[in-house]
Backbone as CSV, one residue per row, in Angstrom:
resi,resn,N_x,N_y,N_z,CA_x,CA_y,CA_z,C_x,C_y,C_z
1,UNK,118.099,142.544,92.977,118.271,141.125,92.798,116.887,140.482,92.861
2,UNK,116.856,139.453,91.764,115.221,138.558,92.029,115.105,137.545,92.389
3,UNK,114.253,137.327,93.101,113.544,136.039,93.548,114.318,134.873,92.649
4,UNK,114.547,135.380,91.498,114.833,133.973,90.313,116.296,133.886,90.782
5,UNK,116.880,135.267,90.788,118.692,134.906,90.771,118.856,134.449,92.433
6,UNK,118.516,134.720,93.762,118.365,134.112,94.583,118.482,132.869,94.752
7,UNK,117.420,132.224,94.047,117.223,130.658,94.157,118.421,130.188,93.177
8,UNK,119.039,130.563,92.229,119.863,129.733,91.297,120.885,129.829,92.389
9,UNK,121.373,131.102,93.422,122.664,131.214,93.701,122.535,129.999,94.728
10,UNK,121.385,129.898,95.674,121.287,128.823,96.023,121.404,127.357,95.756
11,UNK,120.960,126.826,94.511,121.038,125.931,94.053,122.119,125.696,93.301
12,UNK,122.753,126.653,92.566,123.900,126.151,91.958,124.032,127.765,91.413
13,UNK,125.188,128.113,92.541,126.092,129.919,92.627,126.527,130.128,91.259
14,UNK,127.593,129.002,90.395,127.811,129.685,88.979,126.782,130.107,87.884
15,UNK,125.809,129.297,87.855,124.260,129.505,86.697,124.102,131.151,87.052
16,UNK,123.809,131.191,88.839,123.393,132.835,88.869,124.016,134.018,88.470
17,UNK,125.742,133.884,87.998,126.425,134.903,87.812,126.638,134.873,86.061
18,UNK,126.098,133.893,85.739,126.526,133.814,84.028,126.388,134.635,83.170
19,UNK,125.814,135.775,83.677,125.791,136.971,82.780,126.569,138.131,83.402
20,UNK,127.381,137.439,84.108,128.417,138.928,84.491,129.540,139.021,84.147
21,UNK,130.085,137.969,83.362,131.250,137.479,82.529,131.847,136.394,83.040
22,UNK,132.416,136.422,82.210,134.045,135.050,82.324,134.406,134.945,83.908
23,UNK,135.165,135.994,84.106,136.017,135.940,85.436,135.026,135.714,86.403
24,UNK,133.899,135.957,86.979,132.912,136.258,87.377,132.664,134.715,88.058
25,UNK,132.337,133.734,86.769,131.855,132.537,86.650,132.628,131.811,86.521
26,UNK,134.634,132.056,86.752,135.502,131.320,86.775,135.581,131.048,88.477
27,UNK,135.934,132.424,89.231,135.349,132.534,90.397,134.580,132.231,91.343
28,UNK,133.295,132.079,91.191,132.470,131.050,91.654,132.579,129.789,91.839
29,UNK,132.926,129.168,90.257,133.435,127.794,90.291,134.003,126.951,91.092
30,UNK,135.444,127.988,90.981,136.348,127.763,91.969,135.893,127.564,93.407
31,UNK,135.204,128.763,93.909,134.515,128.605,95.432,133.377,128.057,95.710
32,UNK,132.726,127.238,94.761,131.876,126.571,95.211,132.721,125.057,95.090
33,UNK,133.592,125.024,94.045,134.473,123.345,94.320,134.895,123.346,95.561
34,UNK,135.186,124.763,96.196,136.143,124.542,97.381,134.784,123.862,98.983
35,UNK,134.030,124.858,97.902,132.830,124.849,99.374,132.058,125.103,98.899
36,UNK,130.457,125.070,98.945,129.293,125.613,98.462,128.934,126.868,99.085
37,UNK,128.939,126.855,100.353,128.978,128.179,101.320,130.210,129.394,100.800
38,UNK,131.145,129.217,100.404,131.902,130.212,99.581,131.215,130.296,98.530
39,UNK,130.988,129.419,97.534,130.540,130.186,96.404,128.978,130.609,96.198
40,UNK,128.446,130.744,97.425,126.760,130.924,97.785,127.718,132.680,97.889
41,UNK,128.327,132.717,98.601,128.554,133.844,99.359,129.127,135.180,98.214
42,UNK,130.307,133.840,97.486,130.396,135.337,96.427,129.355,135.332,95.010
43,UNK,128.759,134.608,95.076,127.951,134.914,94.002,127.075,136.358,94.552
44,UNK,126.190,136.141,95.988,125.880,137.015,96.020,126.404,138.588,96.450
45,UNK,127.325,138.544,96.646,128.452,139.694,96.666,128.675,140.687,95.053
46,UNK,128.624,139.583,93.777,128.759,139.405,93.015,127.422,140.126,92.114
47,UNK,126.572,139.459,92.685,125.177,139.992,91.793,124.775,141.523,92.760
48,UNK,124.886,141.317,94.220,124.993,142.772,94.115,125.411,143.661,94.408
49,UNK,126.759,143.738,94.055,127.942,144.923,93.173,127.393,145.821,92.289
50,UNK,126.572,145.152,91.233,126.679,145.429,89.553,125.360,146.324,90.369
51,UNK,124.384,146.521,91.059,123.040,146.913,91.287,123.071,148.412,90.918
């Protein structure tokens, strides 16, 4: 994971997963509307899975 995807998941969790597909970045969405701290959390769960 980089320095770059780090800071997006921080700043805004769906931008950082947008290349892992659809469901991915439907997901996030969802948990960052609910909370930002959820969707901080699965984004990075998210980015590194795929590693």
């Amino acid at each position: 994971m980089s320095c770059l995807e780090v800071l997006l998941v921080i700043i805004f969790p769906p931008l950082a997963v947008l290349d892992r597909g659809c469901g991915s970045i439907v997901i996030v969405t969802l948990l960052t509307l609910c909370g930002w701290v959820p969707g901080v959390i699965a984004a990075l769960i998210i980015l590194n899975k795929n590693q």
